[in-house]
N, C-alpha and C positions, 0 to 999 in steps of 0.2 A: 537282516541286520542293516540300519542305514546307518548311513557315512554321514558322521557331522564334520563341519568345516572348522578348520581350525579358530580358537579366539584370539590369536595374538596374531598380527600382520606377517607375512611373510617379508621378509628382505630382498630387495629386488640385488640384482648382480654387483650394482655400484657402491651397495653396503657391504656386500660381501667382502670385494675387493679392498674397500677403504679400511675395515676393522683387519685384515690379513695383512697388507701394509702399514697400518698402524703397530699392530703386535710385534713386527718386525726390527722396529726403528730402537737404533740404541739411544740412552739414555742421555748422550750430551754428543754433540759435535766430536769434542774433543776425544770420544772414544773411537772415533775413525783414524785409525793408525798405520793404514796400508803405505804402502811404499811409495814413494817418489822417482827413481830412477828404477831403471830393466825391468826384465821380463815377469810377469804374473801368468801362473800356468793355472786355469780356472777346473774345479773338479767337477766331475759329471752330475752329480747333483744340482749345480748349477746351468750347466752347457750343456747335453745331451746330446747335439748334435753342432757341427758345422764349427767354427773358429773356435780355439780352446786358449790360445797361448796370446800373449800381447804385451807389447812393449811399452810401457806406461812413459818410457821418453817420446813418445810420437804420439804429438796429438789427435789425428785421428784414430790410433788405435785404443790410447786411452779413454775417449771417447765411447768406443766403444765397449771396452770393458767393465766403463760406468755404467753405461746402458742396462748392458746383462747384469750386473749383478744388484742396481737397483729392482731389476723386475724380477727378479728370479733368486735373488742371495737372500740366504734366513741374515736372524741378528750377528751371528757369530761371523760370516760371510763378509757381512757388510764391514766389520770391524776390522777384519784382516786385510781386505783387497782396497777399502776405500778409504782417501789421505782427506782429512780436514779441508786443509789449504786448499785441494788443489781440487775437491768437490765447490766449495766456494770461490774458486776463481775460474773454475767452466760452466759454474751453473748456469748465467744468462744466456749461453748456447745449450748447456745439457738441456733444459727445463725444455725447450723445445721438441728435444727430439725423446722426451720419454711420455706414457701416458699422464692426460691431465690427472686422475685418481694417485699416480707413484706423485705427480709434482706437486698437489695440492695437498696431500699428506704429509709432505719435507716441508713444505714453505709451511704451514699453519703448526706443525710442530717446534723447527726452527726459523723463526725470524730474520735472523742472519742472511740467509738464502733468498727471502726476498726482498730482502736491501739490496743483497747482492745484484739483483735482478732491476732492481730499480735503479741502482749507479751507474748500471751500464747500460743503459738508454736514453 
């Protein structure tokens, strides 16, 4: 029995990732309604390992708990933990420190994000 090749391209890793973080993204900005002040305790589904908890008044922690839960929070995730405002007002630092596939899916979905990106330089 021989092995035919497939007829449809295989997807290489970066499509994979892009349509997985596309399917992720809610539907408007304005559906990110996470909180602004105190502590954010992140569920394992998210974290699995190493820092769970974060004080979203300090900027580097919120920082961080942008980070994880852009790479790692489904949709439901991203709406609970993550605040409109305040993803738009750290993005010209966040965008940095996440991967380019997570940043170029938020920026070409919302524009917003890469205004925001453009004002602050």
């Amino acid at each position: 029995m021989a092995l035919t090749s497939p007829t449809a391209p295989v997807p290489n890793a970066a499509e994979i990732l892009r349509a997985r973080y596309t399917k992720r993204l809610p539907a408007r900005l304005e559906d990110l309604t996470g909180p602004v002040h105190g502590t954010v305790d992140l569920p394992l589904h998210v974290v699995w390992s190493g820092r769970r908890s974060f004080q979203v008044d300090r900027p580097r922690a919120r920082m961080g708990l942008y980070r994880t839960v852009l790479a790692e929070g489904q949709r439901q995730d991203l709406t609970r933990y993550l605040n409109r405002d305040l993803l738009i007002r750290q993005w010209p630092i966040l965008r940095t420190l996440i991967s380019r596939t997570i940043r170029d899916v938020w920026e070409d979905a919302f524009p917003e994000l890469a205004r925001a990106k453009a004002t602050a330089a």
